[in-house]
C-alpha positions as CSV (number, residue, x, y, z in Angstrom):
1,X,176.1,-93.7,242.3
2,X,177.6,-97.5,242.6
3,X,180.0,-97.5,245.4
4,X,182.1,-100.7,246.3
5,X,183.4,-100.6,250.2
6,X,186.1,-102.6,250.5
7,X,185.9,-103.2,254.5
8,X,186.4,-106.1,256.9
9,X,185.3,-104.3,260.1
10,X,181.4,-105.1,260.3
11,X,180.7,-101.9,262.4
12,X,182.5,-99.4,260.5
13,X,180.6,-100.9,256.8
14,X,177.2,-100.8,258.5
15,X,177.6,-96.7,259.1
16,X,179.3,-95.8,256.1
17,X,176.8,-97.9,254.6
18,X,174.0,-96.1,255.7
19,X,175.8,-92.8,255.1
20,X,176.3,-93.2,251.5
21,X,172.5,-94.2,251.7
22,X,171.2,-91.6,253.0
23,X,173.3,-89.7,250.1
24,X,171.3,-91.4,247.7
25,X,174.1,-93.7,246.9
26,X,174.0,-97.4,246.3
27,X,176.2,-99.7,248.6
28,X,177.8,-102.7,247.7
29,X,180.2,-104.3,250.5
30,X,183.1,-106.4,249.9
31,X,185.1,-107.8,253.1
32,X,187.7,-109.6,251.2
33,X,189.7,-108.4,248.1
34,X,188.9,-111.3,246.5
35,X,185.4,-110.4,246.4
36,X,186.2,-106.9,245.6
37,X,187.8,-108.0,242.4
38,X,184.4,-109.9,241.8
39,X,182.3,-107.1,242.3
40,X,184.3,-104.3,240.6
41,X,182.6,-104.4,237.8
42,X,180.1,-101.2,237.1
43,X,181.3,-99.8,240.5
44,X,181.5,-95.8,240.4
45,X,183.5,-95.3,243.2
46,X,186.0,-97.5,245.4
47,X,186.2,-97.2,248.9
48,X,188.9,-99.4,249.9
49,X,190.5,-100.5,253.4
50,X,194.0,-101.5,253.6
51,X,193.5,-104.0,256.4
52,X,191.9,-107.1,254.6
53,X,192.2,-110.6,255.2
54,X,193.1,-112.3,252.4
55,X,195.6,-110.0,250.5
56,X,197.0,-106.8,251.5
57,X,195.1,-103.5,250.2
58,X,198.0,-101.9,248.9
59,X,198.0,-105.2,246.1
60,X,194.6,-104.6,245.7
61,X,195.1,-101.3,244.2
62,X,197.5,-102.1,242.4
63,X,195.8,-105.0,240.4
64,X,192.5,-102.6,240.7
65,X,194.4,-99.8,238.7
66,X,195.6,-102.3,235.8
67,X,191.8,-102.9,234.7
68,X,189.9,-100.2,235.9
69,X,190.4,-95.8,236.1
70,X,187.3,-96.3,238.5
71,X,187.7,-93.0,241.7
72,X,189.6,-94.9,244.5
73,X,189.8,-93.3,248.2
74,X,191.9,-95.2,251.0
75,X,190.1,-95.3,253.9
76,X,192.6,-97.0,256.3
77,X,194.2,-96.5,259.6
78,X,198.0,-96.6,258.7
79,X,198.9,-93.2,258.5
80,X,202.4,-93.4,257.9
81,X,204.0,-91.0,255.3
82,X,205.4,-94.1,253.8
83,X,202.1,-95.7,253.2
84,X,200.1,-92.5,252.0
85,X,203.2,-92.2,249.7
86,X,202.6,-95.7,248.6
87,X,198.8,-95.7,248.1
88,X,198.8,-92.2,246.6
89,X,201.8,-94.2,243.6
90,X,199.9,-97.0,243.3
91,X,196.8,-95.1,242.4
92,X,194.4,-93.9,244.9
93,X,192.7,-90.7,244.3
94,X,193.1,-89.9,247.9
95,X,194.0,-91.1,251.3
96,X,191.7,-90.8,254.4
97,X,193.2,-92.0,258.0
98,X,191.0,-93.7,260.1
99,X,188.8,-92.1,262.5
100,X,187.6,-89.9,260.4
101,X,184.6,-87.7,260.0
102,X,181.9,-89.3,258.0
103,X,181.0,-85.1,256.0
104,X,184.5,-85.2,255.8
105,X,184.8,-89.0,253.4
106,X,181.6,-87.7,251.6
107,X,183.5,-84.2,250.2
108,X,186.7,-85.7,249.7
109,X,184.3,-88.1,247.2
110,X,182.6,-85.4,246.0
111,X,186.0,-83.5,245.1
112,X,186.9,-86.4,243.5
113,X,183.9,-87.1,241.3
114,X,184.6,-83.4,240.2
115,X,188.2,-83.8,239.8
116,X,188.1,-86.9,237.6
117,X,185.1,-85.1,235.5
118,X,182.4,-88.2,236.5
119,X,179.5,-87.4,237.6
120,X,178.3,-90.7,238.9
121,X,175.8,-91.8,236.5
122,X,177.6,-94.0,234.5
123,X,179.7,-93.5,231.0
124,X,177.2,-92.6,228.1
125,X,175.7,-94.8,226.1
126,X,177.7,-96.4,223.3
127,X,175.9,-96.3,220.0
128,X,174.5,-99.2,218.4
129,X,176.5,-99.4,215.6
130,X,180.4,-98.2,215.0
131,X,181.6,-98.3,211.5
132,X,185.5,-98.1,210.7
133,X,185.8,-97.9,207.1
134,X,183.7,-101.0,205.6
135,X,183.6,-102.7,209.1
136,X,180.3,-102.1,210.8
137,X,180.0,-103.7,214.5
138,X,176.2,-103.6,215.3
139,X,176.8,-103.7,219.5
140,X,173.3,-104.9,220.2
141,X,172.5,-107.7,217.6
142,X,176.5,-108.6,217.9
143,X,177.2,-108.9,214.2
144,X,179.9,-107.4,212.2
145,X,179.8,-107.0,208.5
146,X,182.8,-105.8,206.6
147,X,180.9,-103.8,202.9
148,X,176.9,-105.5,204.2
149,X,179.0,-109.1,204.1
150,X,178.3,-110.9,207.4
151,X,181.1,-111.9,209.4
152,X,181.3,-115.0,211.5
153,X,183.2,-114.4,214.7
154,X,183.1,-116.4,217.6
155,X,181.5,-115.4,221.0
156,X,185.1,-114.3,222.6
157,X,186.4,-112.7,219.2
158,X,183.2,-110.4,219.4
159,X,183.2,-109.7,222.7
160,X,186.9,-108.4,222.4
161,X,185.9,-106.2,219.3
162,X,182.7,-104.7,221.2
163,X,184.7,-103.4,224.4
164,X,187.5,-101.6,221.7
165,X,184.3,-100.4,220.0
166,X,182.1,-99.1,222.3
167,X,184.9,-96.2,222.8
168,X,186.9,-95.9,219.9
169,X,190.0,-94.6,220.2
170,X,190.5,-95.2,223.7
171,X,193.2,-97.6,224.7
172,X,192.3,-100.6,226.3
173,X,195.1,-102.4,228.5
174,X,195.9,-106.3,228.2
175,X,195.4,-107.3,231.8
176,X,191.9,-104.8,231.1
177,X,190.3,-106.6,228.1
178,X,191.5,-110.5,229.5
179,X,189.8,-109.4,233.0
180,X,186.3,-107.6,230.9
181,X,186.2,-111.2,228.3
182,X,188.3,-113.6,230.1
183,X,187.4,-112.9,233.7
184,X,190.9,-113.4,234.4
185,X,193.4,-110.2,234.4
186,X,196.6,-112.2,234.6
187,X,195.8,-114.9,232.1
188,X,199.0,-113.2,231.3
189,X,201.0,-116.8,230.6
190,X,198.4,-117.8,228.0
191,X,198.1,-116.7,224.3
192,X,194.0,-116.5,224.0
193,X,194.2,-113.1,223.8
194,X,196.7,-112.6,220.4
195,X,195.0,-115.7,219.0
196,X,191.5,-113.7,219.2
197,X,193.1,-110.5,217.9
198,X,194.5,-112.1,215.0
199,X,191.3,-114.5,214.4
200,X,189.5,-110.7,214.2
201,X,191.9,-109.0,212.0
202,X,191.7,-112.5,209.8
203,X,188.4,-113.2,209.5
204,X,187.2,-109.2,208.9
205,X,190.2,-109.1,206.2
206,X,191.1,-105.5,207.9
207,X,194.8,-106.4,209.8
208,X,194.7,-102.5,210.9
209,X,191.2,-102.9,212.2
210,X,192.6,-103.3,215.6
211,X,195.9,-101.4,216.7
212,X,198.4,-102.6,218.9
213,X,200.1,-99.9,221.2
214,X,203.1,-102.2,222.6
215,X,203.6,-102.0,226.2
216,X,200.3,-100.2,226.5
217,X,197.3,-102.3,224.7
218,X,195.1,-102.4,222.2
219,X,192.8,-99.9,220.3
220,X,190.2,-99.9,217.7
221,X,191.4,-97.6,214.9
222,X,189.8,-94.8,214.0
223,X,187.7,-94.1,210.9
């Protein structure tokens, strides 16, 4: 399993690093949330410090939660009901004060993995080609054809359609597809996003092809 600690105290990282190893787990370490936001990406589990330096870990969750479901555990020394309230709301899977009991982190994880039905190895493998109605989206070549006629899209206007594709049905959130094609989750103020939609829905000649769940996100439609 990928794990992303999110910890500024050198120490503390270097044992929970070699923990996690020695539970066959992979370790990358972020000390900043800035680099945590970097790194997220195909991270199976979030361990995350409140106590950074550059932005409050609390805010970190938060933005975390809008473009990722990925397990999150607090491990933090504020234990305050206030707090555990707060991180708990703003989406942590659980809370562990600091000090506590490495067995102790590495069930708690466990429960979670279990809880959230993951199991650590990654999501499945999409298939290579999904087909709504005449629109076929071949994932690995990265071409569409709408009744075997190619369709031209550009780079940004594929790479939107292939992350709706590769599990249709599911909704994927604004801030989630702009941080996946954009690298940028609050590219909020900028219209790239609807302008690629539409270009899609244009250019395939299928305006239902992708559905719009207002004040939720986007989906691919289903079959």
């Amino acid at each position: 399993m990928q794990v992303l600690l999110v910890e500024d105290d050198d120490r503390l990282a270097e044992v929970l690093g070699q923990a996690l190893a020695a539970r066959g787990h992979r370790t990358v370490r972020a000390g900043r949330a800035d680099d945590a936001l970097r790194l997220k990406q195909g991270m199976d589990f979030v361990l995350l410090d409140l106590g950074l330096p550059d932005l409050d870990g609390l805010q970190l969750l938060r933005r975390l939660r809008k473009v990722s479901a990925v397990p999150v555990i607090v491990i933090t020394a504020r234990s305050d009901e206030g707090t555990v309230l707060q991180g708990l709301r703003s989406g942590a899977d659980d809370y562990l004060v600091k000090p506590f009991r490495i067995e102790e982190l590495l069930a708690r994880m466990d429960a979670v993995m279990r809880r959230t039905g993951r199991t650590g190895s990654g999501p499945a493998p999409a298939p290579q080609t999904v087909r709504v109605g005449d629109v076929a989206v071949d994932l690995r070549a990265r071409e569409v054809t709408v009744a075997g006629r190619p369709v031209a899209l550009t780079r940004r206007e594929f790479d939107v359609l292939a992350l709706l594709a590769r599990e249709p049905g599911v909704v994927r959130a604004r801030e989630e597809i702009l941080d996946a094609v954009w690298g940028d989750a609050y590219l909020a103020v900028s219209r790239s996003l609807d302008v690629h939609i539409a270009g899609i829905r244009a250019k395939t000649g299928c305006p239902g092809l992708i559905r719009t769940l207002r004040g939720t996100g986007y989906r691919l439609a289903e079959d």
